[in-house]
C-alpha positions as CSV (number, residue, x, y, z in Angstrom):
1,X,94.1,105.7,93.7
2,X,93.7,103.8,96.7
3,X,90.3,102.0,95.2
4,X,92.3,101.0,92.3
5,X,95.6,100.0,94.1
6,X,93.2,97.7,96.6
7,X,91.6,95.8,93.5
8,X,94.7,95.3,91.5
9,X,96.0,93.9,94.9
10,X,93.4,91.1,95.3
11,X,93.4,90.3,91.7
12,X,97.1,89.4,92.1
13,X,96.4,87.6,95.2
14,X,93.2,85.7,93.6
15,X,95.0,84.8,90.2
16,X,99.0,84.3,91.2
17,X,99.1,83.0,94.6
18,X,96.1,80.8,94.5
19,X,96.6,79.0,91.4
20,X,100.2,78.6,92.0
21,X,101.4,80.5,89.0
22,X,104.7,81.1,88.7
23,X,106.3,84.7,90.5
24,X,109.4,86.4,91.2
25,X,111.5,86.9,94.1
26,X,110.6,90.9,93.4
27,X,107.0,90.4,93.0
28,X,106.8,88.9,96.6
29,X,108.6,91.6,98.1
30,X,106.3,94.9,96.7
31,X,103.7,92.5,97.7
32,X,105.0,92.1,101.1
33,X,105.6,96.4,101.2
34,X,102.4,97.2,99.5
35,X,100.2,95.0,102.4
36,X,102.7,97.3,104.9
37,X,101.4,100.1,103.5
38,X,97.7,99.1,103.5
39,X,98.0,98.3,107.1
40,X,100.0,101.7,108.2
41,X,97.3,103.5,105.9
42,X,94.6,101.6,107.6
43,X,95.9,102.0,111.0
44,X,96.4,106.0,110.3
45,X,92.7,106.5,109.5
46,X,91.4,104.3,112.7
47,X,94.1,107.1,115.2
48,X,91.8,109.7,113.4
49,X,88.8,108.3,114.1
50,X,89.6,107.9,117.9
């Protein structure tokens, strides 16, 4: 899930954002959530690690 989730996340990134298509106010804000939730996720696995 997380594979697929990361992918479908730079896709948007690579197609909307960078070739100024048009988005909405909502699509911005689960962006802005999902990147939280990358970075708690990824931030989780490093306090394992240590």
């Amino acid at each position: 899930m997380y594979h697929h989730l990361v992918e479908n996340y730079v896709n948007y990134q690579n197609n909307a954002v960078k070739h100024n298509e048009a988005f909405s106010v909502d699509e911005i804000e689960f962006m802005i959530y999902l990147t939280g939730t990358f970075m708690r996720l990824l931030l989780q696995l490093a306090e394992k690690t240590t």
